[in-house]
MIDREN-432785 format. One record per residue (C-alpha): residue number from 0; residue in three letters; x, y, z. Coordinates in Angstrom, 2 decimals, padded with zeros to 5 digits. Example, Ala and Ser with C-alpha at 12.3 -4.5 7.8 and 13.67 -1.06 7.14 Angstrom:
BEGIN
<0 ALA <012.30 -004.50 007.80>>;
<1 SER <013.67 -001.06 007.14>>;
This chain:
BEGIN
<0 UNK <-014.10 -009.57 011.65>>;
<1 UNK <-011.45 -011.68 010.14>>;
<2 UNK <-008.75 -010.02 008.85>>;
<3 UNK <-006.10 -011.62 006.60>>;
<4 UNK <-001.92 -010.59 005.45>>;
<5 UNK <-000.84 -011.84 002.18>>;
<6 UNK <002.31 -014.27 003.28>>;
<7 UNK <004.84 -012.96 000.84>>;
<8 UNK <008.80 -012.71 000.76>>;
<9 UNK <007.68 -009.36 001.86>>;
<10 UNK <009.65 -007.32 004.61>>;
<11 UNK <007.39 -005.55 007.14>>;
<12 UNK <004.67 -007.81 008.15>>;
<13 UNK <005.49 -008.42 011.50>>;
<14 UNK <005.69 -004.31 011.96>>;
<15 UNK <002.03 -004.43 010.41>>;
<16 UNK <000.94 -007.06 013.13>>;
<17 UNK <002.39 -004.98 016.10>>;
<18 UNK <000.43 -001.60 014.71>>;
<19 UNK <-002.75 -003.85 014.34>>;
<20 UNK <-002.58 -004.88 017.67>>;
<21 UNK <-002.01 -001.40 019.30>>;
<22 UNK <-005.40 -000.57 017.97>>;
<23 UNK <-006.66 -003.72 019.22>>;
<24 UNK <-006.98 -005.88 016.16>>;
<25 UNK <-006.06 -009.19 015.25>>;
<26 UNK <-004.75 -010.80 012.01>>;
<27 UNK <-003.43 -013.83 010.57>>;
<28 UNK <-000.58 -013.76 008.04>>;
<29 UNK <-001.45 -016.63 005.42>>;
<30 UNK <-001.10 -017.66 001.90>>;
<31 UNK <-004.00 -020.30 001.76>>;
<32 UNK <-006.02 -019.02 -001.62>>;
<33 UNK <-009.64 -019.58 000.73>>;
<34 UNK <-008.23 -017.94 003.90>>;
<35 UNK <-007.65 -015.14 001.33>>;
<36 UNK <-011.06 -015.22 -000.33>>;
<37 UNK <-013.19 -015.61 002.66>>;
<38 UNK <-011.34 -012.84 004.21>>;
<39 UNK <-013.54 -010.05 005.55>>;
<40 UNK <-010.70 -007.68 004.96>>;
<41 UNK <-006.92 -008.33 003.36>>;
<42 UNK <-004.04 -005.91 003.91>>;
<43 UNK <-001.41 -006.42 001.17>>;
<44 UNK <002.30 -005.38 002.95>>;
<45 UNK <005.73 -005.63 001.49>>;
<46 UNK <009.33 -004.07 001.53>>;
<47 UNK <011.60 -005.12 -000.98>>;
<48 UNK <012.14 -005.62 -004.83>>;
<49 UNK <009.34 -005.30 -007.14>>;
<50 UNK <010.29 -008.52 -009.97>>;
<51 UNK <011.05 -011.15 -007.40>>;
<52 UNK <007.91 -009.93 -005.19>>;
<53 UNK <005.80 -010.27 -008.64>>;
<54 UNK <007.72 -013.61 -009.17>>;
<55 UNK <006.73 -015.35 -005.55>>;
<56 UNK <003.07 -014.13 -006.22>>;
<57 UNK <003.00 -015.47 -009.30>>;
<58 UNK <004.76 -019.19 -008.35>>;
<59 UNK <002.05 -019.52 -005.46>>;
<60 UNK <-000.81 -018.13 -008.15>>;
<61 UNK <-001.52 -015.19 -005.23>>;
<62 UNK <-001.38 -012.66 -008.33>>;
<63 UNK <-004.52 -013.78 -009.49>>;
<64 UNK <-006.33 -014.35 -006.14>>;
<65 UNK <-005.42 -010.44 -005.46>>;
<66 UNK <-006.73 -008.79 -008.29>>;
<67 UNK <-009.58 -011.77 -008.02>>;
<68 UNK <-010.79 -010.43 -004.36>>;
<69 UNK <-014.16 -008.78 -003.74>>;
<70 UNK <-013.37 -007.33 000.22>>;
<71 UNK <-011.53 -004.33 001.18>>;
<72 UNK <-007.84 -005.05 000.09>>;
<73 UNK <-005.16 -002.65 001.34>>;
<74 UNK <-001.55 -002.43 -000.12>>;
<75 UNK <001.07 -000.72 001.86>>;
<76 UNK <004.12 000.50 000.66>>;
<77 UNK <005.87 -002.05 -001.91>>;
<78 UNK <002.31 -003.88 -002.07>>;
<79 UNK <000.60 -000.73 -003.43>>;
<80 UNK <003.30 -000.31 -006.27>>;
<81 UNK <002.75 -003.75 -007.21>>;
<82 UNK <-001.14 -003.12 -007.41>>;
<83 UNK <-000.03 -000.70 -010.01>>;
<84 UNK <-000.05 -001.31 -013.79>>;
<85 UNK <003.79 -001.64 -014.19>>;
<86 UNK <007.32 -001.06 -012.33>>;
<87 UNK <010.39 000.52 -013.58>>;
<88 UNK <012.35 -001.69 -010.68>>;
<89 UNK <013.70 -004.64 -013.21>>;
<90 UNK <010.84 -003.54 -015.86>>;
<91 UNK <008.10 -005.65 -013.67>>;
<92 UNK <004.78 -005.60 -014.87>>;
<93 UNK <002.43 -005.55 -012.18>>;
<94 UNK <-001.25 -006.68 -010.98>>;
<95 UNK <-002.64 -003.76 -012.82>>;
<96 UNK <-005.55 -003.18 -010.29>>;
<97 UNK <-004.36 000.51 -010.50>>;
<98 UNK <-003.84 001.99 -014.02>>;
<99 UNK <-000.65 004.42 -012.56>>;
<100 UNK <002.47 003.63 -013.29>>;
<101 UNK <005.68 003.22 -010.86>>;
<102 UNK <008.75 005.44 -011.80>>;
<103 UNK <012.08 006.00 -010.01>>;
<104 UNK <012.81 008.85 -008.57>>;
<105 UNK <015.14 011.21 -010.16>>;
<106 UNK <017.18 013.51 -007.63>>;
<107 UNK <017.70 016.11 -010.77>>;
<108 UNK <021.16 017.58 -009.33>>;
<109 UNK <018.54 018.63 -006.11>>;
<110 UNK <020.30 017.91 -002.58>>;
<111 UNK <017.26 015.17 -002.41>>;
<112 UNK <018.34 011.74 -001.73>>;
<113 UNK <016.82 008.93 -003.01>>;
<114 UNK <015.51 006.90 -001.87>>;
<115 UNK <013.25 009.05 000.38>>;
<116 UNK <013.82 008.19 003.76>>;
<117 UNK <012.10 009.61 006.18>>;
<118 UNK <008.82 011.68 007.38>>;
<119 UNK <006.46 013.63 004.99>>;
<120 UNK <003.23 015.75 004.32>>;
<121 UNK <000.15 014.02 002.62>>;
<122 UNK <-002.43 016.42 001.49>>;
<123 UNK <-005.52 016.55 -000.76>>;
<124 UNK <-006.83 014.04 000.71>>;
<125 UNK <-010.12 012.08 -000.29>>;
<126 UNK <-011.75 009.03 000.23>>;
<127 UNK <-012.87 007.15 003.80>>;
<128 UNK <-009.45 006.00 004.27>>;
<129 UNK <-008.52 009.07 004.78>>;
<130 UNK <-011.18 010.66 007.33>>;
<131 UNK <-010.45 011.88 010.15>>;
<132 UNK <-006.85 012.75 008.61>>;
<133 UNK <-006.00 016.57 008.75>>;
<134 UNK <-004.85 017.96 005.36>>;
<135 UNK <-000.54 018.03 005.31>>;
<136 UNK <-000.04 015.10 008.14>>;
<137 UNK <003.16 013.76 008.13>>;
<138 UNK <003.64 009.93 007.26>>;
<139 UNK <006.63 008.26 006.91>>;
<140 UNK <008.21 007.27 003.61>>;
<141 UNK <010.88 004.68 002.25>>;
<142 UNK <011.21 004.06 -001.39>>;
<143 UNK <013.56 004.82 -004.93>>;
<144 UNK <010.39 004.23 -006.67>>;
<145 UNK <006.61 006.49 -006.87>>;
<146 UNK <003.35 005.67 -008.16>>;
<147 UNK <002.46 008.61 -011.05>>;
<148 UNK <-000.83 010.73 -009.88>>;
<149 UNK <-003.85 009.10 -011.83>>;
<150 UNK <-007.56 009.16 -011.39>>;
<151 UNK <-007.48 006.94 -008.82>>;
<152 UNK <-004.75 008.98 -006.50>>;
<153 UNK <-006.17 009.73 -003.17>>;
<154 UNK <-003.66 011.42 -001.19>>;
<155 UNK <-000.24 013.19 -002.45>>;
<156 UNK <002.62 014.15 -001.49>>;
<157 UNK <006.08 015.74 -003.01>>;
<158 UNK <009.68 014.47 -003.26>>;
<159 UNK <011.17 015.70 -006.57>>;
<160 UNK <007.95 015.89 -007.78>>;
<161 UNK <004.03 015.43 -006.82>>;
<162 UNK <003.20 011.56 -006.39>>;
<163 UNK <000.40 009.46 -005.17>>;
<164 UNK <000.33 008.81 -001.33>>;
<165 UNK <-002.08 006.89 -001.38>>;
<166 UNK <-005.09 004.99 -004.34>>;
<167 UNK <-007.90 003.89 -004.39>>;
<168 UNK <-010.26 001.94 -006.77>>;
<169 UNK <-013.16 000.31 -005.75>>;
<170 UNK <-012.59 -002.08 -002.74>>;
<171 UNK <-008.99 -001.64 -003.55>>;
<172 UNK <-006.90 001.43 -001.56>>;
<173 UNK <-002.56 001.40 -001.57>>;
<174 UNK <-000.48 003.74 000.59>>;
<175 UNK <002.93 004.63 -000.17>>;
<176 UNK <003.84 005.76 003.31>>;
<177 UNK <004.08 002.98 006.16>>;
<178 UNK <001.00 003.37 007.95>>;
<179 UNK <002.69 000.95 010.83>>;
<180 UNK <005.32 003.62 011.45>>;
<181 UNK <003.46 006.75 011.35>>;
<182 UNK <002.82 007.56 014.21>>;
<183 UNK <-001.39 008.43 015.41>>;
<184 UNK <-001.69 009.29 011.55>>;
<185 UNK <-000.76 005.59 010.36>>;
<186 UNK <-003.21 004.33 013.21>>;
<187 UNK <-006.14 006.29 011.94>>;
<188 UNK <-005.38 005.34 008.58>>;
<189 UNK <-005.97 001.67 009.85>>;
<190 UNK <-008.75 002.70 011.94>>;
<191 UNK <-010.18 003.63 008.80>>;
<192 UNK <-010.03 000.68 006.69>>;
<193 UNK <-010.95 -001.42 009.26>>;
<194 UNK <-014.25 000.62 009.28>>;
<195 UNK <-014.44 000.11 005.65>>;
<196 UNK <-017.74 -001.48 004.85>>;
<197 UNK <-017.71 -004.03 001.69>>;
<198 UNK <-019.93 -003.18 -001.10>>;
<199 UNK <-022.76 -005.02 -001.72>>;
């Protein structure tokens, strides 16, 4: 199996590499356009700011390979907001693989920070990604920002409010949580996709 990172002026790849390899998988991080393509399976990372993310993809013409691919693609973290439809970071319109949108947090006057830092339950959980996964695991969450629940939300959680923890839509699947510092959890959730069989 080849299996291909998106080389972005994203944050946590080289924590994604490490968790790969603890379950005994190996990936390349590239931003060739065929690498990408021929890809049996693409994980999408990033940590940072969602404009100047959606500017570098844009300059290197990776937004359109993305939303172009036909494998399993998954986002983590920063790279699943910016599957989304639009951003409120810097009013960023996104790859608009997923129709949700991606709203800051509001701490309402509640004693919760933002951003959320820290570790927290998933539940109603559905899809493959997600088997093996016992209902209220905890993952572990940076971010200011949320993806809204939509028709394609997979896993939630709360923090202010219920969120998406995770999408998916067709050979496309995001999670908000860092799978690469979660613990057993994050490794099944990898486990999982890497199982992931393409659809004909």
């Amino acid at each position: 199996m080849v299996l291909k990172i998106v080389k972005y002026n994203a944050g946590n790849i080289q924590s994604v590499l490490f968790a790969l390899e603890r379950i005994g998988v190996e990936a390349e991080v590239t931003d060739d356009v065929e690498e990408l393509q021929t890809a049996d399976k693409v994980i999408f990372p990033g940590v940072g700011e969602a404009s100047t993310a959606m500017e570098y993809l844009k300059a290197r013409k990776l937004d359109q390979v993305i939303k172009e691919l036909k494998q399993p693609v998954l986002g983590v973290c920063l790279g699943m907001q910016l599957m989304c439809a639009y951003s409120e970071e810097n009013d960023t319109t996104c790859l608009g693989i997923f129709e949700e949108q991606v709203l800051r947090f509001e701490s309402n006057g509640s004693q919760l920070k933002v951003p959320q830092m820290g570790w927290n339950t998933i539940y109603d959980l559905k899809s493959p990604l997600m088997k093996n996964v016992r209902e209220d695991s905890y993952c572990y969450f940076v971010h200011s920002y949320y993806a809204s629940l939509g028709e394609h939300t997979i896993a939630t959680t709360d923090y202010t409010k219920p969120f998406s923890a995770a999408l998916n839509k067709g050979n496309f699947y995001g999670v908000q949580f860092h799978t690469e510092k979660s613990a057993d959890v994050g490794e099944q959730i990898l486990k999982n996709f890497i199982e992931i069989q393409p659809k004909p």
